[in-house]
Rosetta silent file (secondary structure, phi, psi, omega in degrees, C-alpha in Angstrom):
SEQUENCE: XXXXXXXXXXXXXXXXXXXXXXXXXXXXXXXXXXXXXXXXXXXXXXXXXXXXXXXXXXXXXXXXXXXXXXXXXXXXXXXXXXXXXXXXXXXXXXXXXXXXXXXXXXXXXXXXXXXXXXXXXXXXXXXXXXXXXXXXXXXXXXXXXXXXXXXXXXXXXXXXXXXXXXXXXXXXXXXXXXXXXXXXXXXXXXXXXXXXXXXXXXXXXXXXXXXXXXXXXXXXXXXXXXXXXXXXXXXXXXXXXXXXXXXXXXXXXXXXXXXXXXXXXXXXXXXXXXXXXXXXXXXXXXXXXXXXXXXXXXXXXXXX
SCORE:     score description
SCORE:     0.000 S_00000001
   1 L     0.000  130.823 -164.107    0.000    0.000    0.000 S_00000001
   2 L  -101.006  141.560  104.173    1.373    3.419   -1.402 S_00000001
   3 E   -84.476   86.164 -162.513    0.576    6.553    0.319 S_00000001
   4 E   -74.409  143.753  152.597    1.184    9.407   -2.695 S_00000001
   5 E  -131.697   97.124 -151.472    0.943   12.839   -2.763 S_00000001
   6 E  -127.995  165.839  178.684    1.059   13.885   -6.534 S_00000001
   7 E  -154.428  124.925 -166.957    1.006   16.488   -9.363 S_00000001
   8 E  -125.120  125.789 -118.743    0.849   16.232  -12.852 S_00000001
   9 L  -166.132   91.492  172.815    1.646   19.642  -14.828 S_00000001
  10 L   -54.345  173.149 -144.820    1.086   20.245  -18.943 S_00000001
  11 L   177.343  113.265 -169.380    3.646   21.525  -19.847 S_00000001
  12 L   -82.812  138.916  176.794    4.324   23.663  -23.677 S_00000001
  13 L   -69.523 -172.259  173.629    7.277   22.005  -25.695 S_00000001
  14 L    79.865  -34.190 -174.133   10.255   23.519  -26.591 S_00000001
  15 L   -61.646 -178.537  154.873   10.642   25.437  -23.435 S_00000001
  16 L   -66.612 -156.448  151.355   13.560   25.302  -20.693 S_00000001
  17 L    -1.797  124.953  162.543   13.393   23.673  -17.542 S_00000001
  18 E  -155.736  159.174  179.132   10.388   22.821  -16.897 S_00000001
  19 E   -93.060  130.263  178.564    8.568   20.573  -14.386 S_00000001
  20 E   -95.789  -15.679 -161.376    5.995   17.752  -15.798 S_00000001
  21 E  -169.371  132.301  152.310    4.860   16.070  -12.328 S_00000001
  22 E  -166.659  175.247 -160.131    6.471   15.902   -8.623 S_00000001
  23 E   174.138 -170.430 -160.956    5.575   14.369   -5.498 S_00000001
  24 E  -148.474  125.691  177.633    6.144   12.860   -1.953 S_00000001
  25 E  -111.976  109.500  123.569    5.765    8.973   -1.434 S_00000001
  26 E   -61.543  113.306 -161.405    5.050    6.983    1.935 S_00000001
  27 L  -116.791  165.850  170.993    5.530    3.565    0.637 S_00000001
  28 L  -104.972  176.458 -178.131    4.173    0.096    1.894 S_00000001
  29 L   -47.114  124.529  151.640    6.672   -3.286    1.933 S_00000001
  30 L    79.085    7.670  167.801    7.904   -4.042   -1.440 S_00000001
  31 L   -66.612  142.346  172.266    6.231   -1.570   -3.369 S_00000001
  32 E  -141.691  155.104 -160.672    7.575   -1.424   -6.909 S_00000001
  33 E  -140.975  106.307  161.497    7.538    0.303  -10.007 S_00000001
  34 E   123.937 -169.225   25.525    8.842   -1.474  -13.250 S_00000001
  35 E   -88.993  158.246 -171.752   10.558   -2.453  -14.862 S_00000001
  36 E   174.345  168.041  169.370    9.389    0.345  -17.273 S_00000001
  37 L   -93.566  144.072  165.087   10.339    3.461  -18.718 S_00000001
  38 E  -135.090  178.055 -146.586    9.453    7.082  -18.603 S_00000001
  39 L  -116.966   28.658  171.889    9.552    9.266  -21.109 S_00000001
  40 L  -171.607  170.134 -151.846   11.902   12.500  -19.033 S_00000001
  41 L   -70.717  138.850 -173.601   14.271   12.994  -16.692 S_00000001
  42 E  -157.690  109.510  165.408   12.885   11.650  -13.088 S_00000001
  43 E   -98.603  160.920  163.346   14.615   12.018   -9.997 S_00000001
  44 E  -134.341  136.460 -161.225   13.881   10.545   -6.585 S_00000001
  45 E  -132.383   83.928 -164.738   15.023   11.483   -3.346 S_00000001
  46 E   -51.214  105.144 -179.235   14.786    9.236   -0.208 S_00000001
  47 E   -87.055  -12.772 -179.824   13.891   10.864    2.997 S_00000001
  48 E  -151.415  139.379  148.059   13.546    7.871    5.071 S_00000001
  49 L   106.207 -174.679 -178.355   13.786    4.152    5.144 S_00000001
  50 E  -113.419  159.737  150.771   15.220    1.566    2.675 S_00000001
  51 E   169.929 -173.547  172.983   14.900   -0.128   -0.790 S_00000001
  52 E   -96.323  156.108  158.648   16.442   -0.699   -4.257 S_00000001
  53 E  -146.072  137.601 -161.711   16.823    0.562   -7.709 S_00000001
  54 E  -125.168  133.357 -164.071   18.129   -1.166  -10.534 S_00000001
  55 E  -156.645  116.937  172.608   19.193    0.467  -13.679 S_00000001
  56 L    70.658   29.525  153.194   21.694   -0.936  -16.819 S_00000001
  57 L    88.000  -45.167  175.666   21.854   -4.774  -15.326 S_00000001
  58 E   -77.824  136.122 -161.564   22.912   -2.609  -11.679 S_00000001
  59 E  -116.781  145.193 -166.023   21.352   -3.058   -8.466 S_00000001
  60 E  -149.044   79.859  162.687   21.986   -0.303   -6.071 S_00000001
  61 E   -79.033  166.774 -158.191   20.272   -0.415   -2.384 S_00000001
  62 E  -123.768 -171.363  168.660   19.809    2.889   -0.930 S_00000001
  63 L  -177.839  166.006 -143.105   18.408    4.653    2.546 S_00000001
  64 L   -86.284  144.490  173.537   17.444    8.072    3.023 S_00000001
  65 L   120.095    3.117 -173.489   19.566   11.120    2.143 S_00000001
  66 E  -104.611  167.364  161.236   20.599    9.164   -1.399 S_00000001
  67 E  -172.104  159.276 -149.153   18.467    9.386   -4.894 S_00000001
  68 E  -133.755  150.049 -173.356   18.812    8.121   -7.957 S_00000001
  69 E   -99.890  123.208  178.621   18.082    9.657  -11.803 S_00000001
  70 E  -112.560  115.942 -174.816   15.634    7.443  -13.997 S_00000001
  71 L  -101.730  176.555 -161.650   16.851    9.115  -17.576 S_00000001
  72 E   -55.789  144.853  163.845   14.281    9.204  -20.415 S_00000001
  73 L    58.788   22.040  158.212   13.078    5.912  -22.264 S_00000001
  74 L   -78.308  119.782  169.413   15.619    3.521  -20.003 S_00000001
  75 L   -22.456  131.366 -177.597   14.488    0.729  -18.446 S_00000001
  76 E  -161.580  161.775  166.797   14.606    1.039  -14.598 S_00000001
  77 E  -144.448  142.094 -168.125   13.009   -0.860  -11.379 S_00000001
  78 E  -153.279  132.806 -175.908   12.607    0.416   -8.148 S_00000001
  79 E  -173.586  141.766 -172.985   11.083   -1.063   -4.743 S_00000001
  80 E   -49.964  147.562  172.936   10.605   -0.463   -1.073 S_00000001
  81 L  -101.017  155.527 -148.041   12.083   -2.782    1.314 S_00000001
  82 L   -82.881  -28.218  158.061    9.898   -5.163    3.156 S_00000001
  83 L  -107.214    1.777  148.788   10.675   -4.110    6.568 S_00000001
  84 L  -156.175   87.286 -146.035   11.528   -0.798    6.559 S_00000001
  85 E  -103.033  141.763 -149.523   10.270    0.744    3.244 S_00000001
  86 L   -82.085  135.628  168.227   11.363    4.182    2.101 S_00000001
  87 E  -103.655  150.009  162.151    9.457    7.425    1.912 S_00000001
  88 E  -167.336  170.090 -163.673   10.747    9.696   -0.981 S_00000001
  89 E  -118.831  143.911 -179.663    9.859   12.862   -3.030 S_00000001
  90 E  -118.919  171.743  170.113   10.014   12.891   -6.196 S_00000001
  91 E  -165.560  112.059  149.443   10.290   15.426   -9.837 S_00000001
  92 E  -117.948  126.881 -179.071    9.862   14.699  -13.093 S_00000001
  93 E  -136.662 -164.616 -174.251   10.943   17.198  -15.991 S_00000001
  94 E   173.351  168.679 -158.013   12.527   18.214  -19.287 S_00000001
  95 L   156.190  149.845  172.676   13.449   20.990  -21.110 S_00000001
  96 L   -63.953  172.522 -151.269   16.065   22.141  -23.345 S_00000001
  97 L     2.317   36.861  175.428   19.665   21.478  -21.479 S_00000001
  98 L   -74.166   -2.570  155.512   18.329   19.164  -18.957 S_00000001
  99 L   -59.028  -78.185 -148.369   21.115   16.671  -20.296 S_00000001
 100 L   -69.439  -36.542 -172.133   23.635   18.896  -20.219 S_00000001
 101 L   -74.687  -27.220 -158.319   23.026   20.390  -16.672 S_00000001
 102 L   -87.897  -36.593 -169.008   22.657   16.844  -15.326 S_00000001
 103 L   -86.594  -14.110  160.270   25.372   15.534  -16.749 S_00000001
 104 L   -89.522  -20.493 -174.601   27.891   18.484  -15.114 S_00000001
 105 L   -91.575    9.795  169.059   26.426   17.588  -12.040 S_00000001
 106 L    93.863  -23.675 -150.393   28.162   14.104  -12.390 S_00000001
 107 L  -116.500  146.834  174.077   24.797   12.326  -13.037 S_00000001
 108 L  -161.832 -159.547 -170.360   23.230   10.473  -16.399 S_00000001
 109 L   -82.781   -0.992  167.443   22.013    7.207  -17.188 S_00000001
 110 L  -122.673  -10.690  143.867   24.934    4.897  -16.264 S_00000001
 111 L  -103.629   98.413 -177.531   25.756    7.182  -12.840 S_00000001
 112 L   -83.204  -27.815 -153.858   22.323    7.502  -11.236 S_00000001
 113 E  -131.511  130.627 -167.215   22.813    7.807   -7.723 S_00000001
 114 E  -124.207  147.107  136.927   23.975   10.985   -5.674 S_00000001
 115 E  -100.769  155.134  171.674   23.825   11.770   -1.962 S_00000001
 116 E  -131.575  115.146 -173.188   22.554   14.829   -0.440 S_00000001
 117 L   -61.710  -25.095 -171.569   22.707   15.756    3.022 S_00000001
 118 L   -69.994   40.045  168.791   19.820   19.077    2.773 S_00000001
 119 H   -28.793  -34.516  144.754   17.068   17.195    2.813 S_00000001
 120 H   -54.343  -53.671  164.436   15.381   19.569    4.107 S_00000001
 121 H   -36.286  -62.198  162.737   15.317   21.983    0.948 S_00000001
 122 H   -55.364  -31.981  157.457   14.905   19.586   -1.268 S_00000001
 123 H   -54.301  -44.491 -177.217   11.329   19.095    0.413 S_00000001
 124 H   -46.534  -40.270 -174.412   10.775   22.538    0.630 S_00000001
 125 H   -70.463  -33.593 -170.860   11.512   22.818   -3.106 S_00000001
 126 H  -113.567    2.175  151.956    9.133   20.605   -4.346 S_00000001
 127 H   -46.339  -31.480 -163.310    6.071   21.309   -1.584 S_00000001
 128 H   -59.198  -68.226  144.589    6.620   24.818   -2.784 S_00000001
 129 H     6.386  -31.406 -154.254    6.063   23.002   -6.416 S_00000001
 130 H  -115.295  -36.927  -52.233    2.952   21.510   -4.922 S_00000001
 131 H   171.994  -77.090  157.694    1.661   24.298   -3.339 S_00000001
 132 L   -57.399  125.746 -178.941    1.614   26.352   -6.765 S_00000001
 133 L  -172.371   34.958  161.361    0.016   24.145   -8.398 S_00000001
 134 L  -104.437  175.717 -176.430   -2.290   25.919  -11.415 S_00000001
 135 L   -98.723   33.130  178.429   -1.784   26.638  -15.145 S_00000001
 136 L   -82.730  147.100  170.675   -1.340   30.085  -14.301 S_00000001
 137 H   -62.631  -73.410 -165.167    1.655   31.942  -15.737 S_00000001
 138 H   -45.928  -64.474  168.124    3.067   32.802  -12.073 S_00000001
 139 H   -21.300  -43.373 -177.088    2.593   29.339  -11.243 S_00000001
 140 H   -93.420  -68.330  175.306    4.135   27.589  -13.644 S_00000001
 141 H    -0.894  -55.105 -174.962    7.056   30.338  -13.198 S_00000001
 142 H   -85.118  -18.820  168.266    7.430   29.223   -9.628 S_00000001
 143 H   -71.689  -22.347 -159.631    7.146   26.009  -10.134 S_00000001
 144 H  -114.420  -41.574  167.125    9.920   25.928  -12.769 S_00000001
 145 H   -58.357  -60.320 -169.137   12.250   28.476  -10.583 S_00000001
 146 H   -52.159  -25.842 -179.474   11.754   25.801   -7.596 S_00000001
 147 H   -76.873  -29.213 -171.295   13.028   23.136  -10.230 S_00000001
 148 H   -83.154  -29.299  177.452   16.648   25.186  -10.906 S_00000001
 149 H   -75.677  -10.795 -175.076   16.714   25.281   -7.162 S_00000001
 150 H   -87.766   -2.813  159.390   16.306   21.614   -6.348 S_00000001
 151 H   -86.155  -28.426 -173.700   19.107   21.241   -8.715 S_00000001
 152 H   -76.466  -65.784 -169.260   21.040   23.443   -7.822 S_00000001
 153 H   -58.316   14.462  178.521   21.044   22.261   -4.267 S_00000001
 154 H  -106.884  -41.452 -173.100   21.859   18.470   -5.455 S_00000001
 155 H   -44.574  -48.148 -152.652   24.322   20.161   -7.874 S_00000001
 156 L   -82.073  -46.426 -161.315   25.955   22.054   -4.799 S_00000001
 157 L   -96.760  -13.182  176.516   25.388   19.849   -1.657 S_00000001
 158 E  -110.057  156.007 -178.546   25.602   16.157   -3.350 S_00000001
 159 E   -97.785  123.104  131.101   28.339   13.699   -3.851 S_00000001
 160 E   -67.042  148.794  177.532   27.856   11.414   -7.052 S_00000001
 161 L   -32.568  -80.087 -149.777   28.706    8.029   -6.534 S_00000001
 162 L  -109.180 -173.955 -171.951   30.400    7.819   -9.468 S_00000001
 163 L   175.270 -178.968  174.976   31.802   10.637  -12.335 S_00000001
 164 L   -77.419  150.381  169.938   34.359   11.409  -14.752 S_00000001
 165 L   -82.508  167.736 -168.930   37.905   11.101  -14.118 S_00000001
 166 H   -43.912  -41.094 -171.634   40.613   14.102  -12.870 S_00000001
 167 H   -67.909  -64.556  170.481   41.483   14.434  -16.726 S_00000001
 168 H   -33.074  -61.320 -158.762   38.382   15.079  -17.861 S_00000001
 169 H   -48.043  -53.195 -171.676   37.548   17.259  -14.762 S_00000001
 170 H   -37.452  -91.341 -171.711   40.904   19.510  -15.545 S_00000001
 171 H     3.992  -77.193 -170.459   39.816   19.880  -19.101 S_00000001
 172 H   -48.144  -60.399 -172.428   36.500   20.842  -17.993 S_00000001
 173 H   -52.553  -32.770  160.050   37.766   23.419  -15.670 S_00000001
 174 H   -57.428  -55.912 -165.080   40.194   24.818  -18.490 S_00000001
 175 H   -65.701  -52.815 -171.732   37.898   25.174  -20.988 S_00000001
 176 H   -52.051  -21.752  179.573   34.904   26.860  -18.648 S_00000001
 177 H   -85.344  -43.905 -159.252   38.047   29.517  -17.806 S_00000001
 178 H   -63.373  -35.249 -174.855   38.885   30.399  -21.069 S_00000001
 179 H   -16.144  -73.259 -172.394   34.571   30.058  -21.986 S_00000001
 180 H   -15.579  -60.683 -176.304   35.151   32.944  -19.157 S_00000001
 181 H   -81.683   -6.917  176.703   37.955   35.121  -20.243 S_00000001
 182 H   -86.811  -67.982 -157.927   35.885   35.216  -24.178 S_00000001
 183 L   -93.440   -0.419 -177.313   33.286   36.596  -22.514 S_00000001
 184 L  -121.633  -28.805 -154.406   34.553   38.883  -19.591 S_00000001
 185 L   -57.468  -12.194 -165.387   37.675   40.137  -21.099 S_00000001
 186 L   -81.005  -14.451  176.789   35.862   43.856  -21.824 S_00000001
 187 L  -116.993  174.315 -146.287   35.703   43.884  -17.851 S_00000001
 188 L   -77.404   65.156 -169.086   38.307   44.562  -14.966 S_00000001
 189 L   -97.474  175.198 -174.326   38.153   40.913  -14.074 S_00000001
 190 L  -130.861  156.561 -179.148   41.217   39.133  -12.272 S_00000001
 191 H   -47.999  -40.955  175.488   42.868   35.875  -12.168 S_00000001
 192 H   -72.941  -29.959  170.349   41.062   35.118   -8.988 S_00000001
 193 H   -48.107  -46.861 -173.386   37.327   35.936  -10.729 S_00000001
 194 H   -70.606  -41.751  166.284   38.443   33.005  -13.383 S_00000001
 195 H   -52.642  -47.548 -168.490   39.179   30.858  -10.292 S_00000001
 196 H   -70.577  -35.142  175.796   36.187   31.680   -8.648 S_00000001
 197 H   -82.331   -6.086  170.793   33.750   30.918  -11.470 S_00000001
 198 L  -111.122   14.811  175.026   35.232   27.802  -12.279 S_00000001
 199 L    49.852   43.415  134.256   35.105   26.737   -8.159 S_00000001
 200 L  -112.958 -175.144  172.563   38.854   25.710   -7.688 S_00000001
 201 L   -92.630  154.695 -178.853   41.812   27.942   -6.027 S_00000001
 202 H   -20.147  -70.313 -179.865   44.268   30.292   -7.746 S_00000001
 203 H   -48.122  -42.180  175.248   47.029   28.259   -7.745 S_00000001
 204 H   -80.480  -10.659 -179.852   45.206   24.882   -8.887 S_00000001
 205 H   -84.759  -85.946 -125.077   43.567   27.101  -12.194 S_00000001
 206 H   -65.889  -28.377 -166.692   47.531   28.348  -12.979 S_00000001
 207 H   -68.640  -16.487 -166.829   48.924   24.317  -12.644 S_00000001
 208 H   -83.111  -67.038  170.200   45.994   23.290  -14.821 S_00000001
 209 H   -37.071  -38.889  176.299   46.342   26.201  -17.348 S_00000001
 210 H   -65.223  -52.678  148.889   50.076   25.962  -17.613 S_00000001
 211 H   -25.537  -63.937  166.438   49.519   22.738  -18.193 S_00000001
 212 H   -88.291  -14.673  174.735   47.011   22.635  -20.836 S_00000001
 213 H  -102.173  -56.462 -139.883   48.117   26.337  -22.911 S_00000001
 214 L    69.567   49.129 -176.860   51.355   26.736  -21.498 S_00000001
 215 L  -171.070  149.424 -162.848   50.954   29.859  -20.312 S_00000001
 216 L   -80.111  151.075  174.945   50.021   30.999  -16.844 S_00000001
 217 H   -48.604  -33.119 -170.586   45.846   32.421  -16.876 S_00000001
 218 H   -67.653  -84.716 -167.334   47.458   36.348  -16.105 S_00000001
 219 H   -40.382  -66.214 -177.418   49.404   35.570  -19.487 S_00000001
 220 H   -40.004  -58.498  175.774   46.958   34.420  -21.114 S_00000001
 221 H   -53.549  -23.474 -166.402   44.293   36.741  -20.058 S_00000001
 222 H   -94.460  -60.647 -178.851   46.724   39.919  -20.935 S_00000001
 223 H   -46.184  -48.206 -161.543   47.752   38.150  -24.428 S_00000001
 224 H   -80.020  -16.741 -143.156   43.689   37.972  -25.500 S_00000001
 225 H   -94.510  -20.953  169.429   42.765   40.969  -24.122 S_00000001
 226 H   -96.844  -37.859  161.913   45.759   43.300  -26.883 S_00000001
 227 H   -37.112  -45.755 -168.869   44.869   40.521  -29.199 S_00000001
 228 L  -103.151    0.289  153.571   41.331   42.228  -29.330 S_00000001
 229 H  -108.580   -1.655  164.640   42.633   45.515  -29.164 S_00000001
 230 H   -85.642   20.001  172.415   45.025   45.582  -32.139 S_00000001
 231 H   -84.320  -57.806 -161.621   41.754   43.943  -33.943 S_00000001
 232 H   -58.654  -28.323  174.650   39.796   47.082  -32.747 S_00000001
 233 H   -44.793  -44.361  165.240   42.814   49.086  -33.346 S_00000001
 234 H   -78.771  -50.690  175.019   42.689   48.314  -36.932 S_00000001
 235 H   -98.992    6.624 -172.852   39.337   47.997  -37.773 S_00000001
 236 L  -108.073 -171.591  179.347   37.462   50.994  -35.646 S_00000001
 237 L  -117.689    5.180 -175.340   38.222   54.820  -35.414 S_00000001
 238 L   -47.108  160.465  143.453   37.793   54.221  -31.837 S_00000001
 239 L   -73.137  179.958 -178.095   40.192   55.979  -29.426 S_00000001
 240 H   -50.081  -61.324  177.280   43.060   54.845  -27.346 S_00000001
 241 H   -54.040  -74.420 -164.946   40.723   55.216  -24.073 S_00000001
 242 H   -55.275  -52.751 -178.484   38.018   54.158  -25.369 S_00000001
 243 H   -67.498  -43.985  160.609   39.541   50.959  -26.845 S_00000001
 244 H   -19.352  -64.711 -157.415   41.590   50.313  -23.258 S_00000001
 245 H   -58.625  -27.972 -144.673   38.187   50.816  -21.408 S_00000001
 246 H   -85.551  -58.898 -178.302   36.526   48.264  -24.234 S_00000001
 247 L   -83.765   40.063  157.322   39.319   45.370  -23.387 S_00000001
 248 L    75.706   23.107  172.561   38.987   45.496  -19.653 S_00000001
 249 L  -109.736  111.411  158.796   41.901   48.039  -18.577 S_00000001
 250 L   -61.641   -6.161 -163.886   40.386   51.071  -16.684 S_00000001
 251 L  -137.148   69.476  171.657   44.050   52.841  -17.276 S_00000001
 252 H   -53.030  -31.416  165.075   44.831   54.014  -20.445 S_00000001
 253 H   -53.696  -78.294 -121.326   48.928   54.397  -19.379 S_00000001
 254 H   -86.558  -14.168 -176.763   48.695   50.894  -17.766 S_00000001
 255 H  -108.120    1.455  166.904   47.270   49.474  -21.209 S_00000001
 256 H   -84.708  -45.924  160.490   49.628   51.364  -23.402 S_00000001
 257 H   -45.333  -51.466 -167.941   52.535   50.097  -21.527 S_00000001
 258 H   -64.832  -31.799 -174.158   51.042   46.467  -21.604 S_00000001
 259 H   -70.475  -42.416  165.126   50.764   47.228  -25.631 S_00000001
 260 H   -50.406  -48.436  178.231   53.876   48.435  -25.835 S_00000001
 261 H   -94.845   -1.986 -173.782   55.865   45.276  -24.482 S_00000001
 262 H  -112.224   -6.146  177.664   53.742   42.989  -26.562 S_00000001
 263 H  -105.542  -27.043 -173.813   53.892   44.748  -29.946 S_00000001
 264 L    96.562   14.485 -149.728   56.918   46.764  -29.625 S_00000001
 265 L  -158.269 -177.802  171.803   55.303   49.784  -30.550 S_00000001
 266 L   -78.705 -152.509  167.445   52.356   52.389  -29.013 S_00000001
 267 L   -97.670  -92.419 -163.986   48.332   51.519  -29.683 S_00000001
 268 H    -9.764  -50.503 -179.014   48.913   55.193  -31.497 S_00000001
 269 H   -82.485  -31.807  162.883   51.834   53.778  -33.765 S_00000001
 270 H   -66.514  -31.908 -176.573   50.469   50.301  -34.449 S_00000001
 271 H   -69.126  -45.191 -172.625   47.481   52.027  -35.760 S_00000001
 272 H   -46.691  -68.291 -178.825   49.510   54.519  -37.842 S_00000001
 273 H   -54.661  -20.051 -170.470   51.625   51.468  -39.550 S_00000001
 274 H  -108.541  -36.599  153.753   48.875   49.555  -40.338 S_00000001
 275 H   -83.583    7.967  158.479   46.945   52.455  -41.776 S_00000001
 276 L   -88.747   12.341  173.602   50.026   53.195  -44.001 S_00000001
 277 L    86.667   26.869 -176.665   50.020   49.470  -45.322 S_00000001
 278 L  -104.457  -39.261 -174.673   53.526   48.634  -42.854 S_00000001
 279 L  -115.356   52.316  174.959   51.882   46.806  -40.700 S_00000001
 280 L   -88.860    0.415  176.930   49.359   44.709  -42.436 S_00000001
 281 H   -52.206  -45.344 -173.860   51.571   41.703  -42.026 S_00000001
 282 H   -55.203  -17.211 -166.050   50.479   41.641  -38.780 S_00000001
 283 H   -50.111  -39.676 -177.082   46.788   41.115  -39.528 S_00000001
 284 H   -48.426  -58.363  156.306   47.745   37.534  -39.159 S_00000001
 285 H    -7.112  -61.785 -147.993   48.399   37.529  -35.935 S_00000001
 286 H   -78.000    2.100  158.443   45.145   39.191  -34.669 S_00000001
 287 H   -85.053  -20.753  169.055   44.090   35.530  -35.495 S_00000001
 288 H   -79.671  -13.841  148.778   46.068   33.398  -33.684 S_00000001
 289 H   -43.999  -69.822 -157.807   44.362   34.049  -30.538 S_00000001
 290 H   -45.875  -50.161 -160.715   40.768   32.710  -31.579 S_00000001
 291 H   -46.807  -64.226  164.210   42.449   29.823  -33.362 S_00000001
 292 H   -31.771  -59.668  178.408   44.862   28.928  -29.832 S_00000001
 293 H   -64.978  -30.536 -176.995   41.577   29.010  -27.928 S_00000001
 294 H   -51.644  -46.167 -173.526   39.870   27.045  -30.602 S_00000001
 295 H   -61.199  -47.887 -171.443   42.748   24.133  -30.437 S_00000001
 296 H   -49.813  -56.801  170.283   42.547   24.246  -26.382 S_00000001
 297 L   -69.186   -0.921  170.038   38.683   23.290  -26.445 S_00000001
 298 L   -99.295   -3.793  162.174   38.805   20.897  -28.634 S_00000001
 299 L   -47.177  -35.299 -155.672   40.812   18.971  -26.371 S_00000001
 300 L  -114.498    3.079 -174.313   37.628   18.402  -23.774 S_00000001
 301 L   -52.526  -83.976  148.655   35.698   17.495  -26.651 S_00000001
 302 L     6.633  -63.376 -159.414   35.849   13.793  -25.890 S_00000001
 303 L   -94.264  -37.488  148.056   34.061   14.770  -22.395 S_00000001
 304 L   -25.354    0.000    0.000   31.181   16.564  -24.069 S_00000001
């Protein structure tokens, strides 16, 4: 005998995130469900008691603070144990990059099962879920906000069993810094911001970076950032300041200097040579940046 408490939620295609169903289970002995399939992304999250789940030929018993990922159209079985059978809350959703998110988070369809100690949250997240619980646009809003937090907090707060290995991880952690430095360099950011956003310490970003560019992140970061201003240098009428300001230096002297040891020349005089035809040689150059990051990421490809 099941006691359920459930919600099932239409749901427009195409969208993000979005929630299709959740719910909170008090189970009786040996209730089970499969084997069968579902057709999205289904997590479950034990708050109390025991049982199994079997997924891919693997049998995995569990007991509350663990939960396991049922991914779309797999086969899976799951059931209570006969003397002290598991309560657990559940979500099922889908959504463009619910793959992608799940699978940085360690977890897919051959590593299923994470602990979390906040158990508490995770209820909270999907009563809230329950709670809202119309086809009203605020509703579905809140309901769909409540889903990036119950992820987030498995994302933040859970161990997977299992995961990619240290190679892979580096990679990943290279690549998400330079993602970073593409996309930050117009602002004052610092070696430690690139640390921070990829969640290791200073020191463990430069051994990784040195390692995979051969060049420390400060080098690097300095190298793209006059790489994009002898581009603008050449192809805008911008000014000196104004181009400085545009590739993250607040200090035109401090970025004239930096310009200066890496070209050999001023901003002012590299422009001058290159609009007299001296220094169109150079054009080449303003390319080897994109390409160097191009070569670095394809390295993690594999782990994609």
């Amino acid at each position: 005998m099941e006691k359920a408490y459930q919600l099932r939620f239409q749901q427009e295609q195409g969208k993000g995130l979005s929630v299709n169903f959740c719910g909170y289970s008090q189970t009786g002995p040996l209730h089970s469900f499969g084997p069968a399939v579902k057709p999205h992304y289904l997590i479950h999250y034990i708050m109390s008691g025991h049982g199994v789940f079997t997924t891919h030929g693997k049998k995995y018993p569990l007991e509350a603070g663990y939960g396991f990922l049922i991914y779309p159209d797999e086969v899976a079985f799951y059931q209570a144990d006969e003397k002290d059978p598991w309560s657990y809350l559940w979500v099922g959703f889908d959504g463009e990059g619910a793959g992608e998110y799940l699978a940085k988070m360690g977890l897919s369809g051959q590593n299923p099962i994470f602990k979390c100690e906040d158990s508490g949250r995770l209820y909270g997240c999907v009563l809230d879920m329950m709670e809202h619980n119309t086809y009203s646009t605020p509703d579905e809003l809140r309901r769909n906000g409540q889903l990036g937090i119950f992820l987030s907090i498995i994302a933040k707060e859970s161990t997977p069993i299992t995961g990619t290995n240290e190679e892979d991880r580096a990679n990943q952690y290279v690549q998400k810094a330079l993602e970073f430095v593409q996309s930050n360099y117009c602002n004052p950011i610092k070696v430690t911001d690139i640390a921070n956003y990829v969640c290791i310490n200073r020191s463990y970003l430069y051994t990784l970076f040195k390692d995979a560019t051969g060049m420390s992140p400060q080098k690097f970061l300095s190298v793209f950032r006059l790489t994009k201003a002898s581009e603008l240098l050449q192809l805008t009428q911008l000014t000196v300041e104004s181009i400085a300001l545009s590739c993250g230096y607040s200090d035109p002297l401090v970025f004239t200097k930096a310009f200066h040891q890496m070209r050999g020349m001023s901003p002012s005089a590299y422009r001058k040579d290159f609009l007299n035809g001296e220094g169109r040689k150079d054009a080449a150059q303003l390319k080897e940046m994109d390409a160097f990051v191009q070569r670095i990421r394809s390295m993690n490809s594999r782990t994609n």
